[in-house]
C-alpha positions as CSV (number, residue, x, y, z in Angstrom):
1,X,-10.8,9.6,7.2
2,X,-8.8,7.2,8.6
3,X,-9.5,6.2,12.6
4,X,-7.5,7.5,15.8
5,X,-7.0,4.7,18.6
6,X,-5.4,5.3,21.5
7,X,-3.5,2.8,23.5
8,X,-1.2,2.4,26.8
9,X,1.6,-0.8,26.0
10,X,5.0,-1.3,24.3
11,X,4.8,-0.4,20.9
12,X,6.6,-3.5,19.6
13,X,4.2,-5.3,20.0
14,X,1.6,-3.7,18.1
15,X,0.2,-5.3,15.3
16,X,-0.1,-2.7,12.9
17,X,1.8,-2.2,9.2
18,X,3.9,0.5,10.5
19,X,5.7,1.4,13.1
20,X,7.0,4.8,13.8
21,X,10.5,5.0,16.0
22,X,12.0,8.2,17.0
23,X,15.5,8.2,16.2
24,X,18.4,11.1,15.6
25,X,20.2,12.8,13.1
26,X,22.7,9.9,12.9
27,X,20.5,7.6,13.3
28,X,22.7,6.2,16.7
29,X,21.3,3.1,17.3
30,X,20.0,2.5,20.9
31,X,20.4,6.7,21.5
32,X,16.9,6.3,23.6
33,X,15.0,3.8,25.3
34,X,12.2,3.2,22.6
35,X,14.8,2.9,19.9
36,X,16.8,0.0,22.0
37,X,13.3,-1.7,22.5
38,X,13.2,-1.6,18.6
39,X,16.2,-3.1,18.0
40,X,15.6,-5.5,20.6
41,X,12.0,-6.6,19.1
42,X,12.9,-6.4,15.8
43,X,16.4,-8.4,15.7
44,X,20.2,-7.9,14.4
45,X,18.8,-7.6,10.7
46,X,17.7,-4.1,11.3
47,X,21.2,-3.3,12.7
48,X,22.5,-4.6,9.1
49,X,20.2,-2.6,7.1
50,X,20.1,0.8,8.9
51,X,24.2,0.9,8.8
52,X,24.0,0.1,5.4
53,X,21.4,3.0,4.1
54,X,23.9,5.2,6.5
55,X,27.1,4.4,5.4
56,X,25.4,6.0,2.1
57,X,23.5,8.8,3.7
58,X,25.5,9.5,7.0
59,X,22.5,11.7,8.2
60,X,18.9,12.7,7.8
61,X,17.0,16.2,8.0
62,X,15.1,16.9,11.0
63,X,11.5,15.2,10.8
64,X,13.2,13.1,7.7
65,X,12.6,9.0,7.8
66,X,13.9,6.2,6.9
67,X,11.9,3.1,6.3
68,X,13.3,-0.7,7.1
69,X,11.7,-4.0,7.5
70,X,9.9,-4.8,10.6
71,X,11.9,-8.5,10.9
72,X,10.9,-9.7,13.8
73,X,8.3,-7.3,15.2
74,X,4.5,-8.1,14.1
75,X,4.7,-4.8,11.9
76,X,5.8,-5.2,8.1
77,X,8.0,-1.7,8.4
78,X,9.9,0.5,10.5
79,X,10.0,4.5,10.1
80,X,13.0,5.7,12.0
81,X,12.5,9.6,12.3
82,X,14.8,12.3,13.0
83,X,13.1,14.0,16.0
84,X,14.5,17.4,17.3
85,X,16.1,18.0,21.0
86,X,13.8,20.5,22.9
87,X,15.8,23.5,23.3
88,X,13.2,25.9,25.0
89,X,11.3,26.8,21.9
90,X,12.8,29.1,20.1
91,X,14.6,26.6,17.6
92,X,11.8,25.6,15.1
93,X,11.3,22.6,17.5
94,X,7.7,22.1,17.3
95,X,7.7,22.4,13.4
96,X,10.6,20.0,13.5
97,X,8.4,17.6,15.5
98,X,5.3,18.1,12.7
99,X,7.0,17.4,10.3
100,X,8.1,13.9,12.0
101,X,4.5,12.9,12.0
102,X,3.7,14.5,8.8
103,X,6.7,12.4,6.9
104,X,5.9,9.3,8.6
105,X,2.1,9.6,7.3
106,X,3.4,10.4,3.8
107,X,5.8,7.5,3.7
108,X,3.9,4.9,5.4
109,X,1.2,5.7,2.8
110,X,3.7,5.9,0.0
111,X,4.6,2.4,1.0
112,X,0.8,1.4,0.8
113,X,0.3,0.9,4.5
114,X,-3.0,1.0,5.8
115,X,-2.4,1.4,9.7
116,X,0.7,3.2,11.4
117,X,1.7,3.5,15.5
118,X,3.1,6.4,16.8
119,X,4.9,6.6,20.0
120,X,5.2,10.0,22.2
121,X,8.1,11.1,19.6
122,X,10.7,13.6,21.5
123,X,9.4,13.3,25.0
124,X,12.1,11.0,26.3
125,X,15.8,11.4,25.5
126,X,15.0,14.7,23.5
127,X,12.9,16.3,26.6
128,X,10.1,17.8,24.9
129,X,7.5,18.6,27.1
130,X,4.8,15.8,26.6
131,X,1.6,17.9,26.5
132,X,3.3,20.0,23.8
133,X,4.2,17.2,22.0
134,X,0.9,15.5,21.9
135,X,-0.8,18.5,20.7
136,X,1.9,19.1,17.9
137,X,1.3,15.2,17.5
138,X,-2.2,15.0,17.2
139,X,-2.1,18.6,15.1
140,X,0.2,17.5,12.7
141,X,-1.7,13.7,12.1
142,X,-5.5,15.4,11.9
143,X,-3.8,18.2,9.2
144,X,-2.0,15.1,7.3
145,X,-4.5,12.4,7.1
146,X,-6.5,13.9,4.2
147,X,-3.8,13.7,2.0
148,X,-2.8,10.2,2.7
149,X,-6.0,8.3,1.9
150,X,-4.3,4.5,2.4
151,X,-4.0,5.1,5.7
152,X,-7.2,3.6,7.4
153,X,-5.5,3.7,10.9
154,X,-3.6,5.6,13.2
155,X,-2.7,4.3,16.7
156,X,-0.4,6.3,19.6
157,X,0.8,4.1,21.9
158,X,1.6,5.6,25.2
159,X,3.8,4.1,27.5
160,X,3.4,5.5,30.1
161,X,0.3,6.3,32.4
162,X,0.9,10.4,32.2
163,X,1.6,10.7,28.4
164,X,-1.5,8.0,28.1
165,X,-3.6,10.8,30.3
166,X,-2.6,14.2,27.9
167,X,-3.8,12.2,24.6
168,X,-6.8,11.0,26.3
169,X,-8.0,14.9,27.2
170,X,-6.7,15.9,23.5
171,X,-8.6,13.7,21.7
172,X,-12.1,13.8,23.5
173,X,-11.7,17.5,22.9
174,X,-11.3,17.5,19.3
């Protein structure tokens, strides 16, 4: 089973094979702060390329991804992820926000990556609540990993002190 690391820091900078940015429907390029800190880290190229695959696709499914080069950032690819607006709960959110993790899993190990980073999908621009999130986050990684035996390691990277606290307590508990 592949190892769980938690960090606080800026996940551009983390030198892992994949890196997981939460994204929209759309994919609108800088539509929150984590993707603009993508772009930024990872260069004009990825610009090119995503407008490219969506000129083709115009959208993605909910929890759907779409995989680029890294270019400048010290990970070899990008997921971009469709992550769901909190709406109160009653809107298949949270299953939504699974399957963002569970997709990401699936393709990074499709790809043949051995280590991924997940960021605190949702909690910014799409206001889930962050201690939901993390559980769905956590949930949804533990219940994939078995069936993605490349992957040798998962990191979250927390940005901030209070989401960095709520993964903490989840994954001493279990």
């Amino acid at each position: 089973m592949a190892e769980i690391e938690l960090i606080q820091g800026d996940i551009t900078t983390v030198p892992v094979d994949v890196v997981v940015n939460g994204t929209t429907a759309r994919v609108v390029i800088g539509g929150g702060s984590l993707d603009k800190a993508v772009h930024q880290a990872a260069g004009p190229l990825l610009l090119t390329e995503l407008q490219g695959v969506m000129d083709e696709r115009k959208t993605i499914a909910l929890g759907e991804g779409i995989v680029t080069d890294g270019y400048k950032m010290p990970c070899k690819k990008i997921i971009h992820t469709a992550c769901p607006m909190y709406m109160g709960g009653g809107w298949q959110e949270a299953e939504s926000l699974a399957a963002c993790y569970r997709s990401s899993l699936m393709a990074a190990h499709d790809a043949g990556m051995e280590s991924i980073a997940f960021p605190n999908l949702a909690t910014g621009a799409q206001t889930f609540p962050k201690k939901m999130a993390a559980e769905i986050a956590v949930a949804a990684v533990k219940e994939t990993l078995p069936a993605t035996p490349a992957i040798k390691k998962v990191v979250f990277v927390c940005f901030e002190q209070e989401n960095y606290a709520v993964y903490a307590e989840l994954l001493r508990a279990g």
